[in-house]
C-alpha positions as CSV (number, residue, x, y, z in Angstrom):
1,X,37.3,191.3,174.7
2,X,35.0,193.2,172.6
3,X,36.9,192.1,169.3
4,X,36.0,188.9,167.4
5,X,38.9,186.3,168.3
6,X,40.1,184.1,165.8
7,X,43.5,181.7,166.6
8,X,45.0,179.3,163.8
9,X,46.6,177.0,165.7
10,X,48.9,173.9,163.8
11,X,52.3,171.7,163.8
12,X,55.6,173.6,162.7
13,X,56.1,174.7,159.2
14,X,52.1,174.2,158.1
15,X,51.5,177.9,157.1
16,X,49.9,179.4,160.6
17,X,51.9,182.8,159.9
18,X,51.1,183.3,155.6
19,X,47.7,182.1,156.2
20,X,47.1,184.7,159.2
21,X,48.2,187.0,156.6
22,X,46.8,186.2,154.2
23,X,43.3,186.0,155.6
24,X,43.9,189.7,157.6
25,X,44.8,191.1,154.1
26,X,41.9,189.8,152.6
27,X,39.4,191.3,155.4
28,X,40.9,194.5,155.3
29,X,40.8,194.7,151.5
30,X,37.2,194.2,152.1
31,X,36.9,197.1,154.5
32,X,37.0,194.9,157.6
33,X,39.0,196.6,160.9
34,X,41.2,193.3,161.6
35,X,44.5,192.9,162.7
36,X,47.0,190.1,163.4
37,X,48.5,189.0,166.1
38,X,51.9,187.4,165.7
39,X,53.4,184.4,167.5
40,X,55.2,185.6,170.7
41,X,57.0,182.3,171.2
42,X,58.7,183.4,167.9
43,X,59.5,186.9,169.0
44,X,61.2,185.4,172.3
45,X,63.5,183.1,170.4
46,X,64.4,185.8,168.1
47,X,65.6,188.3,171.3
48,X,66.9,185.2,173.2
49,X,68.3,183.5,170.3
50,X,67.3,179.6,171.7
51,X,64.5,178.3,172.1
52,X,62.9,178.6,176.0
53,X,63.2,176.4,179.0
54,X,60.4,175.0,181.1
55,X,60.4,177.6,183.5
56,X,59.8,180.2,180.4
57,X,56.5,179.0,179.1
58,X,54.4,180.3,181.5
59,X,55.2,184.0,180.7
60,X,55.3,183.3,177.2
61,X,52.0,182.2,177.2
62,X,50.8,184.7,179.4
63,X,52.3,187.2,176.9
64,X,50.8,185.7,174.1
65,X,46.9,185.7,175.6
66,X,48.0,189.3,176.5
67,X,48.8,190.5,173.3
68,X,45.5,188.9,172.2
69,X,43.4,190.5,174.4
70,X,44.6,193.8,174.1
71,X,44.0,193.6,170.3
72,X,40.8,192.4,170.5
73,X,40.1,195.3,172.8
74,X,40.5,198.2,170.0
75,X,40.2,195.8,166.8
76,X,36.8,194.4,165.2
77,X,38.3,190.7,164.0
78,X,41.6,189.5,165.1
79,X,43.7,186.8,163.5
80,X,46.1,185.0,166.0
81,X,49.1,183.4,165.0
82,X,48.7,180.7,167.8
83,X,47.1,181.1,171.7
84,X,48.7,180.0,175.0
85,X,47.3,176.5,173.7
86,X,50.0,176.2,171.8
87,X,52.7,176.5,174.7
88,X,51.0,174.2,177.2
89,X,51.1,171.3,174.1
90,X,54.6,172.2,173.6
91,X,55.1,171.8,177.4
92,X,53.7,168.9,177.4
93,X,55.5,167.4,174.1
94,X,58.9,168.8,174.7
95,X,59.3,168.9,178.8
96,X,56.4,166.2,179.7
97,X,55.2,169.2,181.6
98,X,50.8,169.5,181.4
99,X,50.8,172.4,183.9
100,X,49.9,174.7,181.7
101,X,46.9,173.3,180.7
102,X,44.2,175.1,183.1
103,X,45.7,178.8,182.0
104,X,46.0,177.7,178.3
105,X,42.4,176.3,177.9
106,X,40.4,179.0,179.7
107,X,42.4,181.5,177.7
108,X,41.6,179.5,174.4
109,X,37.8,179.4,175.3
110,X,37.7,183.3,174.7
111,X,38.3,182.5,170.9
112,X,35.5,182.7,168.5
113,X,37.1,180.8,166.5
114,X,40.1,177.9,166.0
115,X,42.0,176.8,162.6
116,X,43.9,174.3,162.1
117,X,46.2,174.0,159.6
118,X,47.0,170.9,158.0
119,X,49.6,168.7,157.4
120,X,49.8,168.9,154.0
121,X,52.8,171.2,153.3
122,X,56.7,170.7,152.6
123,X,58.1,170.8,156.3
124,X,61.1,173.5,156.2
125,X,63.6,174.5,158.3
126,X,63.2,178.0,160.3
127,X,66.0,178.6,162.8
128,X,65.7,177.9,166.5
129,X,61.8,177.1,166.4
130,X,61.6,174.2,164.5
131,X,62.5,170.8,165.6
132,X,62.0,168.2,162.2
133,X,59.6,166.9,159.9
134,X,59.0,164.3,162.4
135,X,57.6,165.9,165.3
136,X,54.6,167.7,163.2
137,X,52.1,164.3,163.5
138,X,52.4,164.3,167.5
139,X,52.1,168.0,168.1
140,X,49.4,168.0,165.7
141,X,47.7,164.8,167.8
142,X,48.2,166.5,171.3
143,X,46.2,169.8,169.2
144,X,43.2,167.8,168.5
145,X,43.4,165.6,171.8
146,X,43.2,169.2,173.5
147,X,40.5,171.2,171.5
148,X,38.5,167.8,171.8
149,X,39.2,167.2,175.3
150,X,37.9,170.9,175.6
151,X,35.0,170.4,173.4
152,X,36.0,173.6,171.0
153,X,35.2,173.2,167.2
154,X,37.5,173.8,164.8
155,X,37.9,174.0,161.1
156,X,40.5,172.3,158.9
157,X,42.5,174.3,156.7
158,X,44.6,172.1,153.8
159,X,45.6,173.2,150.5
160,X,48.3,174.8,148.7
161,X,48.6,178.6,147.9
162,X,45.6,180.9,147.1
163,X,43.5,177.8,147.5
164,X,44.5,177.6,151.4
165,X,43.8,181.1,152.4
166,X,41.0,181.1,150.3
167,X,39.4,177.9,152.1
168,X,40.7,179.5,155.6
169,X,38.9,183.3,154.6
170,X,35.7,180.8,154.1
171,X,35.6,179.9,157.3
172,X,36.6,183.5,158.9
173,X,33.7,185.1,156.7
174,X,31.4,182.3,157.5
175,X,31.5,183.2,161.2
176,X,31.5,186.7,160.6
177,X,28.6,186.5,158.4
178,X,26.6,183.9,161.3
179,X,27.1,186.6,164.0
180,X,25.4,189.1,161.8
181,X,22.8,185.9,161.3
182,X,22.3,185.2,165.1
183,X,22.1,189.0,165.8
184,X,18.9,189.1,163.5
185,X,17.1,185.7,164.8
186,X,18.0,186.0,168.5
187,X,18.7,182.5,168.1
188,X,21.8,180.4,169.1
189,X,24.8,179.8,167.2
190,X,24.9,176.2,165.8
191,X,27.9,176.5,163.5
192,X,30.8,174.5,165.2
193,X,31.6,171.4,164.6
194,X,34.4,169.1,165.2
195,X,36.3,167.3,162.8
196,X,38.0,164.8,164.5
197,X,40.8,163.2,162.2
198,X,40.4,164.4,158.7
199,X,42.6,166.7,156.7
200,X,41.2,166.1,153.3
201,X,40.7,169.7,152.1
202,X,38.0,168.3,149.8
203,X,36.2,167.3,152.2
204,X,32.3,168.6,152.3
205,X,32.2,168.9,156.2
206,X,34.9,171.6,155.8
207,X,33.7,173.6,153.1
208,X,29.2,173.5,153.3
209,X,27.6,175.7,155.7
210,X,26.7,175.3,158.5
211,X,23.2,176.4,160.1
């Protein structure tokens, strides 16, 4: 992929979709060729009208890293609303199923960068995708077990509004700006970090940069 990836991965109903928006708005405004890429699994449930079974996950996944890579193959920055990571949790969490793991994390790798968006907004209701309030804190466990368990940084986003797309366009323009950076030293990218159980939006390690 010659694109740069970014996924924004997250629990239901924490603002994955308006902030990938949001943040692709704001790049474009500023000249920058970037494109989204929406959520498959939502796109299936919409045509199927339920919600998939076991033995569906694997294509939607597939479909998802697809429609990923094929952006990222005639786009300069894209903004993806989830990656196959997503699914194999799911898997795991709603069918005790961790097959998908090995396709889900190698496709994942090829991202330049992974948001995550907190918990800290009103759960709502969203047709067949959405379970309850209640399942958010383990799906959003099983996330940070598995970018961990990968070693793959990732950057909190919290907030409400403007402030949360603001705080998640930090992040996208930080990157941007270090390849640029690491283009002029020839030196390595040290950026990344994990934060591994904090979603304080005020919190410094989210918001200083990194170098």
């Amino acid at each position: 992929m010659s694109g740069t990836v970014i996924v924004v991965l997250g629990a239901e109903s924490t603002g994955k979709t308006t902030l990938c928006e949001a943040i692709v708005q704001r790049l474009q405004a500023g000249g920058v060729d970037a494109v989204m890429v929406p959520e498959w699994l939502r796109g299936f449930c919409d045509q199927a009208g339920r919600t998939p079974r076991v033995e569906e996950q694997l294509g939607i996944a597939a479909e998802q890293s697809r429609l990923i890579a094929r952006a990222a193959d005639t786009h300069d920055v894209v903004i993806a609303d989830t990656s196959a990571l997503m699914i194999a949790i799911y898997s795991e969490f709603v069918f005790g199923d961790r097959s998908l793991y090995p396709m889900a994390e190698a496709a994942h790798r090829q991202a330049d960068l992974t948001l995550l968006t907190s918990l800290d907004l009103a759960w709502q209701a969203d047709g067949h995708q959405r379970d309850g309030p209640h399942v958010r804190e383990p799906v959003d466990d099983l996330i940070r077990q598995a970018l961990q368990r990968m070693g793959v940084g990732y950057g909190v986003v919290a907030g409400q509004g403007d402030t949360r797309a603001e705080r998640g366009l930090s992040l996208v323009t930080h990157l941007l700006d270090e390849s640029a950076r690491v283009r002029r030293s020839a030196g390595p990218s040290t950026w990344r970090w994990v934060c591994e159980r904090c979603d304080d939006g005020d919190c410094e390690q989210h918001w200083l940069p990194r170098s």
